[in-house]
N, C-alpha and C positions, 0 to 999 in steps of 0.2 A: 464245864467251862474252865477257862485259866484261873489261878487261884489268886492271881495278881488283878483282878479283872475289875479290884475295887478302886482304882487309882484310875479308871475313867469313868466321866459323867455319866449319871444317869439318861439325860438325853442324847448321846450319842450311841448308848447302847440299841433305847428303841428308833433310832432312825437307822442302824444296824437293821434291826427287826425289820421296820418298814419298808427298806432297800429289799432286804434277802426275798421278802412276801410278796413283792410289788414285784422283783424279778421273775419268782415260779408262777406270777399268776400270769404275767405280759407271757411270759413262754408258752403256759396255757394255751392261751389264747390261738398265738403264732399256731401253734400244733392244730389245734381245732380250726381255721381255715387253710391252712396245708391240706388238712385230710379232706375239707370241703371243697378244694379245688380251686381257690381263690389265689393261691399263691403255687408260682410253680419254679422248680431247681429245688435248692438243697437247702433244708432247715436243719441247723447244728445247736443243739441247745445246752445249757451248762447244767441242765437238774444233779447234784451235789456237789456244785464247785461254787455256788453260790457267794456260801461265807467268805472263800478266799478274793473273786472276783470285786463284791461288792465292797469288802473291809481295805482290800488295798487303795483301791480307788477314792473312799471315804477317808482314806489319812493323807490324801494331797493336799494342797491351797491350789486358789482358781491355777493363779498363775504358772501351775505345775502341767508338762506335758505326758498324756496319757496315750500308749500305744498298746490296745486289745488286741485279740484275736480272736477267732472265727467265734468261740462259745464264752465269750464276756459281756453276756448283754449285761449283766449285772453291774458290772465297773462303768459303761456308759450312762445308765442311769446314776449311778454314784458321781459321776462327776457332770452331771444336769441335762444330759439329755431328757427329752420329752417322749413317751410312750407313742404320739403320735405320729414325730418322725420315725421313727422305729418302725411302724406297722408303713407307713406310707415307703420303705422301704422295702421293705419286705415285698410289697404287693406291687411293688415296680409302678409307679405311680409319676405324674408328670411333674408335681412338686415336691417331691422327696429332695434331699442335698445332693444327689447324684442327676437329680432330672430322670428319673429312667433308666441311666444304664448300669448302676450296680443293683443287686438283691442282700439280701439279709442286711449284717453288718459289718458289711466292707466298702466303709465310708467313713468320712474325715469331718470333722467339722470344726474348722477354724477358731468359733466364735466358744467353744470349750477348749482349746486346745487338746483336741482329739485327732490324734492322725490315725488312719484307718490302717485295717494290715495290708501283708502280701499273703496270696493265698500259697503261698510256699515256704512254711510256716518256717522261723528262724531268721527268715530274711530279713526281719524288719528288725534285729538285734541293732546291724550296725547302722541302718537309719537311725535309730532311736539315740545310738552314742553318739551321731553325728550332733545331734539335737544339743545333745546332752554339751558336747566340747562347743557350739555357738552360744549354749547359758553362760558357759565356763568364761569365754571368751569376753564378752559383751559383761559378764558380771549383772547378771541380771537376776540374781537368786532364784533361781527353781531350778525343776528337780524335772528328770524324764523318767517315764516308767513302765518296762517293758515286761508285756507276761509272754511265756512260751510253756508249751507240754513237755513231759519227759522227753517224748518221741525226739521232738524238737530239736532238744537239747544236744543232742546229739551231731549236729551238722557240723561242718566249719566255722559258719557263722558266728556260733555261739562262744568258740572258743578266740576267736579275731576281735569279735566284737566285745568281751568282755576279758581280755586280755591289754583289745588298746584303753577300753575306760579306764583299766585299775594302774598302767605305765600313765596315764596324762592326770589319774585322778578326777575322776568329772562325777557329776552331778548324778550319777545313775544308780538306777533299781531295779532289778531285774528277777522278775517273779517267776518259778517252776513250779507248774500246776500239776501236781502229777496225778494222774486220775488214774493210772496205774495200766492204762489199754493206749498205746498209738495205733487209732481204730482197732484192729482185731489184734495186735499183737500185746502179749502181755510184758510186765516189766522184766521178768525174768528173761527175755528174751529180748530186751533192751539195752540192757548196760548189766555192768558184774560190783560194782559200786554199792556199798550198803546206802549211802544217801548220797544224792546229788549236791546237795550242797557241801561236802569234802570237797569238790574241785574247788571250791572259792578259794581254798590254802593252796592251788597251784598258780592264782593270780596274785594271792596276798593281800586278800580283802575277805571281812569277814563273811561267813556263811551260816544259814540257820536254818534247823530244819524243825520244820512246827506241824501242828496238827490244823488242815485246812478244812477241816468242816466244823473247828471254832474261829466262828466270826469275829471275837472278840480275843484273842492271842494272837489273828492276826491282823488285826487292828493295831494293836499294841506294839507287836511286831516289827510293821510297816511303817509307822509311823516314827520309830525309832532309829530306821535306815533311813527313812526320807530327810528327818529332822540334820543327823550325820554326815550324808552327803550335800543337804544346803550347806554345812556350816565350815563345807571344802577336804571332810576324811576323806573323798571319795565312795565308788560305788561297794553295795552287798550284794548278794546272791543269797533269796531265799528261797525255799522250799518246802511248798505246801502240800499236804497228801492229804489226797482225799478218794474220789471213786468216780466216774461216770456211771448215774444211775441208770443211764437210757445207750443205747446205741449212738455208734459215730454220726450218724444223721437216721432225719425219722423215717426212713426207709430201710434203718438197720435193727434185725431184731434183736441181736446183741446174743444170738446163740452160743458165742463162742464164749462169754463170761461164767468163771468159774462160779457155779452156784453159794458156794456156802460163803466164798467172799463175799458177794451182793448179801445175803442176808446179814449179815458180821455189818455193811455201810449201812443198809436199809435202818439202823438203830442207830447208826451217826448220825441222821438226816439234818447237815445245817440246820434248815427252815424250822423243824420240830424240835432239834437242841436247844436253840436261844428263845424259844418261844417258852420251854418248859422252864429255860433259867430265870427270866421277866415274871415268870409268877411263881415260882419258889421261892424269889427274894423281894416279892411282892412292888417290883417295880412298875409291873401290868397288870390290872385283871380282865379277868376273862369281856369282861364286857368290854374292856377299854382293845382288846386283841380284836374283837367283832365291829367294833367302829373300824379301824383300820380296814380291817378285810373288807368292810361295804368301801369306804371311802376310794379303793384301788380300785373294788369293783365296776364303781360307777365311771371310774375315770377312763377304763379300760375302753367300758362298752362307751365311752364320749368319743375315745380316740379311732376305735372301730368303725363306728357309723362314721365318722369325717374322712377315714382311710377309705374306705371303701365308698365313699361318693365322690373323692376327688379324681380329676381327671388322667387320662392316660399321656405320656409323653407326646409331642408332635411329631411324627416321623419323621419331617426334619433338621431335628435336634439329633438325629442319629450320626451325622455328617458337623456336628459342629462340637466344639472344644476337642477335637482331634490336634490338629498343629499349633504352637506358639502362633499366636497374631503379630504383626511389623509392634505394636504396641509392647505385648509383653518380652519378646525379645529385646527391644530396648529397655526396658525395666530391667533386664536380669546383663545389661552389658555386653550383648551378645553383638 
């Protein structure tokens, strides 16, 4: 763990803890009726991106806007979603926040300022600095905060979108998850760049590259850009390394992963780093780690049984929230 890691609270570390536990064990779950049949399309999970997903999203304030991608359940939960919409998503369900017509979590939800992504990954960069230059504008102190993969990084997008943040200075954060595979291709076969975050010196905004399967560095981290960008420096670019421990979706066996990598992560394990730090510095014991664990438990199989008894969308709803209504086009001036 960071060595600076004594200048935050003891209770923020274990709701660290809480987050990262309560994410592998929801993904659990997700996996376990995937493979029962209960949920159908693509489950993307983030098993060892954990720390980085849940720690960034744990250093916003409410009023801060959060823009994940496809394997951030972790950061959803960080900034208050509930296990239940989550599952009731998943399982394409008639009262989910989409009604039915999204799956996983490629969904929005207002009332956390959570805008959902594009499944074209990158794209949602300069949504997000759009966001970002209406805080600027309006003066409304918060912050947007956009994660993207290596792979990702790579598009136009990325470089338009945090090119116009760092010329207007806006409110932004933009997180590179590098799990080190865009699906089957490896990094070496991604960029020639020793770290991704050196392009932030071609925008002129700082860059940092940390270790993302410590929850707590990039806690720290994150929190130190976000803090930066409210108080009008402008945006950063960080860069967390970490591993995809599972395959692109759980239909992938992940055959092409260089073996002796995987075992070299398999001893990063997020979830089992900060668990081992909490009671070497004797902030947890073991019993108090075993409360938790029932405590998620319980809440999981609460949220399962209610997912799985609620009802299925109405057919239709298939045909409706397609077109602007005479309503909301007058709303938006149109």
């Amino acid at each position: 763990m960071s060595e600076s890691s004594g200048n935050i609270e003891d209770p923020v570390k274990i709701e660290l803890f809480r987050l990262v536990l309560k994410t592998r064990m929801t993904e659990d779950r997700i996996i376990a009726l995937y493979r029962q049949g209960k949920i159908v399309g693509g489950v993307y999970t983030g098993r060892g991106v954990e720390a980085t997903t849940v720690a960034s999203a744990l250093a916003l304030e409410k009023k801060d806007y959060l823009f994940p991608i496809h394997r951030d359940l972790g950061a959803h939960l960080a900034k208050g979603q509930t296990i239940l919409n989550i599952l009731l998503q998943y399982l394409g369900k008639g009262n989910n926040l989409t009604k039915g017509k999204e799956s996983g979590i490629h969904f929005s939800d207002r009332s956390l300022n959570i805008i959902g992504n594009i499944s074209h990954l990158g794209a949602m960069i300069p949504v997000a600095v759009g966001v970002a230059l209406s805080l600027k504008l309006q003066k409304q102190n918060s912050v947007a905060l956009n994660f993207i993969g290596e792979g990702g990084s790579n598009i136009g997008d990325f470089h338009e979108g945090l090119n116009f943040a760092a010329v207007q200075q806006l409110p932004f954060v933009l997180i590179i998850e590098n799990n080190q595979y865009a699906y089957s291709t490896p990094v070496e076969k991604e960029y020639r760049a020793r770290y991704l975050s050196d392009r932030a010196k071609g925008y002129g905004i700082p860059g940092y590259h940390i270790d993302g399967t410590d929850a707590i560095k990039v806690y720290q981290t994150v929190k130190e850009a976000v803090e930066r960008a409210r108080s009008g420096k402008g945006p950063a670019l960080i860069e967390c390394k970490s591993f995809r421990m599972v395959g692109h979706s759980a239909h992938d066996d992940a055959f092409y992963v260089d073996k002796e990598l995987r075992k070299k992560y398999e001893k990063k394990d997020p979830l089992i780093k900060l668990e081992k730090y909490l009671l070497k510095n004797n902030i947890l014991d073991h019993d108090s780690v075993d409360r938790i664990r029932q405590e998620i438990a319980e809440k999981i199989e609460d949220a399962t049984e209610k997912a799985i008894e609620s009802p299925l969308p109405d057919p239709e709803w298939a045909y409706g929230a397609i077109y602007a209504s005479n309503s909301d086009r007058m709303a938006y001036g149109d």
